[in-house]
Phi, psi and omega in degrees: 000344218245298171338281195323290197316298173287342186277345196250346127325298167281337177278326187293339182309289197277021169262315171280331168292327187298327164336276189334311193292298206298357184269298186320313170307294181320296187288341149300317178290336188281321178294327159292347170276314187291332157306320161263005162271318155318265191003292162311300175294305181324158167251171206296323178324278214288356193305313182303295174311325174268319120344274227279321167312287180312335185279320167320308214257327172297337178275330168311287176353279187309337210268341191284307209290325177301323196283333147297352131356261148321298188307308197291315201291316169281344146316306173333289187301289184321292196308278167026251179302359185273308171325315185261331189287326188279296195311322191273309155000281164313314168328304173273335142343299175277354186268330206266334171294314172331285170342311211268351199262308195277352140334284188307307221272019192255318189303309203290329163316305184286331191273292167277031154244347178269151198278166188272147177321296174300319194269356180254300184301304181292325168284012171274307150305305154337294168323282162326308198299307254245298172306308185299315158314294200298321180301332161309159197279315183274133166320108236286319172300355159266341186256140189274350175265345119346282178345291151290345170313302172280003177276306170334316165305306176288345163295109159337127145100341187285000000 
């Protein structure tokens, strides 16, 4: 939408400067007709002072319509790069989100792999339970409250 927005900115921008020019044209075509029509009319005494004049405001003329130009071309160039600035933008944007989800998916990852407090203390029990049978002189499967301790170990969830 943001896209939309500036590119629909940038063609009205260059519709009033193409505006700008062509009135700037018109009106160089009027002044030069209104010139050759002087032109025409003067007499020969005054043709030289007036020749020369026309030739002043037509090189003026030509120097306005080159400096409109020059505007629209580097208007041209600005969008360009405006253009090229949204792109690297977008760029960075989508690189910086990228970032951020395999952050998250590294944290939760890292998260779920580390064992719970509790799931560590009961295999550590476990662990105790498991060395004190075997180190007893009688066999941990004659005493029934023993027994059950270790049967019990191998169940999920116990």
């Amino acid at each position: 939408m943001e896209e939309q927005r500036r590119a629909l900115h940038a063609l009205e921008q260059a519709c009033a400067v193409r505006g700008a020019m062509l009135a700037s044209v018109e009106s160089s075509f009027a002044v030069v007709q209104s010139l050759q029509a002087s032109d025409d009319g003067a007499s020969v005494e005054e043709g030289g002072d007036a020749e020369h004049a026309v030739r002043g405001i037509r090189a003026l003329l030509r120097k306005r319509d080159a400096l409109a130009l020059q505007i629209l071309e580097t208007q041209h160039a600005l969008q360009s790069v405006q253009e090229q600035e949204a792109t690297v933008a977008n760029e960075i944007e989508r690189t910086r989100d990228d970032t951020i989800s395999v952050v998250h998916a590294a944290r939760q990852d890292a998260q779920a792999k580390k064992p719970d407090a509790a799931e560590q203390q009961c295999a550590l029990l476990k662990g105790v339970i498991l060395h004190l049978a075997m180190k007893s002189k009688e066999p941990w499967w004659n005493d029934p409250q023993l027994t059950e301790i270790v049967l019990s170990m191998d169940t999920p969830g116990a």
